[in-house]
N, C-alpha and C positions, 0 to 999 in steps of 0.2 A: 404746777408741779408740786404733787404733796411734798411735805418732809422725808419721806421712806423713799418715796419715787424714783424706781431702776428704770424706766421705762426709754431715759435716753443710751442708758449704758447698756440696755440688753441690744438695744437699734443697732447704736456702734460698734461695740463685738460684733453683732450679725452681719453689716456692712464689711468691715474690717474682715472675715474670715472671708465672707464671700469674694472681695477682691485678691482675698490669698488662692483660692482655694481654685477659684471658676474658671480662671486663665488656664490652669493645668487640667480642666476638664473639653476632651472635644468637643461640647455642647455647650460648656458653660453653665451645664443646672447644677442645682444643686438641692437636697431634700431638706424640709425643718425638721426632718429629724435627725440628719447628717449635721444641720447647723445646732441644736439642742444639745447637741454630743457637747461640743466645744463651748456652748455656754453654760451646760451643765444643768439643766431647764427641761420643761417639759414640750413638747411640739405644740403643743398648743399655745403656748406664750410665743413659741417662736412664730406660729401661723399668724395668731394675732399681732403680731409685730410688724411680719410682711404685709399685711392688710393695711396697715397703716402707712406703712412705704409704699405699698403699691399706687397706694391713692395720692399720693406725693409726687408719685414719677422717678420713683429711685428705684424699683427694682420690678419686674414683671414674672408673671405663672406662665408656666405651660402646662396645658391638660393633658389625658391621654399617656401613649405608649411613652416615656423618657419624660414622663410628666415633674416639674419639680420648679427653681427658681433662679431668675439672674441677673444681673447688673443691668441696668438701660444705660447707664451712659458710666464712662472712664472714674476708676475712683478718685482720680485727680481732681473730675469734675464737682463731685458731692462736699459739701462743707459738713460741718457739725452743725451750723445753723439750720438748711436741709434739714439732716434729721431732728434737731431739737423741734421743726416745727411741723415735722411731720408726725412723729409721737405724743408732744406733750399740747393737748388743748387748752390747759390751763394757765392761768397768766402765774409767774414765778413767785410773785405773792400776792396773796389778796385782802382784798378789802373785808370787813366786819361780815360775818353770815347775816346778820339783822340790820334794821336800819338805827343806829346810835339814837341817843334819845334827842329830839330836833330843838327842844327846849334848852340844850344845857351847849353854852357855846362852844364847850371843845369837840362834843357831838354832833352839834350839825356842823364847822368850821375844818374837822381833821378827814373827812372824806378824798375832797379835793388837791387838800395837799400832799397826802398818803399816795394817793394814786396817781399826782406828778411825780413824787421820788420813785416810785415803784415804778412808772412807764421807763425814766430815765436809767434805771440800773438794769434792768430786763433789755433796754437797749442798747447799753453799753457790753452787758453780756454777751448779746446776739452777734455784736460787732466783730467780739473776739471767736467767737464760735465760727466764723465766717474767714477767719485767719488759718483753718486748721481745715484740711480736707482728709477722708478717708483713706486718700492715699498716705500720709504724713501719718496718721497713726498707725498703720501697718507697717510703714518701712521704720518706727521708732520701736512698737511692739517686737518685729523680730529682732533687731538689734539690743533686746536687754536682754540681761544675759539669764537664765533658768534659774 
């Protein structure tokens, strides 16, 4: 997950409106550009967003006539973990782009342990992400106040 990286927060709003929004539709679909409205975004970060959830299992297309998108399973069911791993490929922080100098002992010695603190905190994260479902940030969303 770069430093700038919305990539979870564009998910969760898209998640989050779509549990508001798709129960009050007799279908259920809903458009990315219907969803773009509400995040303020172009369709195409929102299409590419769905492409990512869809391949996760959080959310499915329909072609055709009433063509558009919607929930597969209850927002209850979806965590933030869900989506954090269905968006973000990248580990939460990384290691050296290059390989440190293997000669110099803090260079070849700070890899391994870099990437034990990193696996641990990225796990601890995931943990609490996994606390919080789509359904819980919508029903906290509409309740603050305008």
């Amino acid at each position: 997950m770069g430093a700038n990286s919305s990539r979870m927060t564009v998910a969760t709003h898209t998640l989050t409106w779509m549990a508001y929004v798709c129960p009050r539709r007799p279908d259920g679909i809903v458009t990315s550009e219907q969803i773009a409205d509400s995040v303020n975004t172009n369709p195409v970060v929102i299409r590419r967003t769905l492409g990512h959830l869809r391949d996760a299992g959080l959310v499915e297309s329909r072609r055709g006539a009433g063509a558009g998108w919607r929930l597969t399973r209850p927002p209850q069911d979806i965590t933030l973990r869900d989506v954090y791993l269905a968006v973000e490929p990248d580990p939460l922080l990384a290691l050296h782009a290059g390989t440190p100098n293997q000669k110099c002992p803090v260079g070849i010695g700070i890899p391994p342990v870099l990437r034990d603190t990193y696996d641990r905190a990225e796990e601890s994260m995931k943990r609490e992400l996994a606390r919080v479902t789509i359904a819980d940030v919508l029903r906290e969303t509409i309740a603050t106040p305008s």
